[in-house]
N, C-alpha and C positions, 0 to 999 in steps of 0.2 A: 445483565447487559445484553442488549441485541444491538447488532450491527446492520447497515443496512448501506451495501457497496451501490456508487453509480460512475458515469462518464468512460466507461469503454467504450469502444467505437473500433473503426478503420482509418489508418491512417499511415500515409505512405512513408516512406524511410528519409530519415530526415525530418519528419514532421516530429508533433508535440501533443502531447494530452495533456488533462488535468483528471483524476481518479478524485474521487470522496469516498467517505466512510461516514454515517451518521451514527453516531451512537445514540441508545435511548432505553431507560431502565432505570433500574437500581446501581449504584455505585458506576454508570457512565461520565459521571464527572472527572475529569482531570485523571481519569485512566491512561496509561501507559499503553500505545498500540503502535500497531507495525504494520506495514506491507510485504506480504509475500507472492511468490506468483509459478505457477504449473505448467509447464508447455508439454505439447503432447507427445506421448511416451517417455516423459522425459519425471525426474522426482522433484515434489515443492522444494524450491528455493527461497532462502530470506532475499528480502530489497532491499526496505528500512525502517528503523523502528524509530520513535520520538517519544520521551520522556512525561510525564503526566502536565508537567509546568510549560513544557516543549523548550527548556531550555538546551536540554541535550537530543541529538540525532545521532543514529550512525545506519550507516550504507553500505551497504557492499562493493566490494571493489570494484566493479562492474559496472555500477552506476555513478561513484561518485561522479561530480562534477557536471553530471547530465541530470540527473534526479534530484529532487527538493521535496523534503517531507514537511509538512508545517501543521497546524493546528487553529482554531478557534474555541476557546472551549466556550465561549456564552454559548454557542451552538454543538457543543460536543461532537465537532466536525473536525477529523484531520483529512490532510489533501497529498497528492503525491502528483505531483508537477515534474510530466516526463518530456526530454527534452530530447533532439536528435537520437531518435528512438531505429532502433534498426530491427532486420526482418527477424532476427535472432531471438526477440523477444516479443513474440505473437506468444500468449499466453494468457492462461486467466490469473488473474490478478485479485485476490484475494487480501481482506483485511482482517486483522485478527486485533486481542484485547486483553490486558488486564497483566503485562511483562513487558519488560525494557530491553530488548538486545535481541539476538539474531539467530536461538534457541530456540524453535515451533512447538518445543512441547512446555515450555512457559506460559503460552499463550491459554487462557482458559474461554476465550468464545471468537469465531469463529464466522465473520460475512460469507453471504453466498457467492461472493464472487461476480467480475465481471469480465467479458473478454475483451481483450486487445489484439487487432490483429492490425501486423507492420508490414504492409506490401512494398516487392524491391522495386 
């Protein structure tokens, strides 16, 4: 499976993204993937992860109720739709593949990441 992150940007506090993740390969179908994300000096944290069916999510406390993780699989694309996003979380935002939950050493592959950065 290869990953292929897009939709970081700039965007001031209070505003909203929308992240992808393409997947494409072998076994990219209905794979279990996650968003995680790295600010600097700081260690990877989980965001949220969605289930291969995408019937189950889970989030981190941190985001619930502002973050939405969802899926297409005809297009082996999950989305991570961020919402009243604050400066806190200028970071790169990385997707990962192939585990369900909020454990990064689950994950067996690995996007390159994209930056987000939340001006106050």
């Amino acid at each position: 499976v290869q990953l292929q992150a897009s939709g970081g940007g700039l965007v001031q506090a209070g505003g909203s993204l929308r992240l992808s993740c393409a997947a494409s390969g072998r076994d990219a179908y209905r794979t279990p993937m996650g968003w995680f994300r790295q600010a600097p000096g700081k260690e990877r944290e989980f965001v949220a992860s969605i289930s291969g069916n995408g019937v189950g999510t889970s989030y981190a406390d941190s985001v619930k109720g502002r973050f939405t993780i969802s899926r297409v699989n005809v297009k082996n694309t999950v989305y991570l739709q961020m919402n009243n996003l604050k400066p806190e979380e200028t970071a790169v935002y990385y997707c990962a593949a192939g585990y369900y939950g909020s454990n990064s050493d689950g994950y067996r592959v690995w996007g390159q990441g994209t930056l987000v950065t939340v001006s106050s």
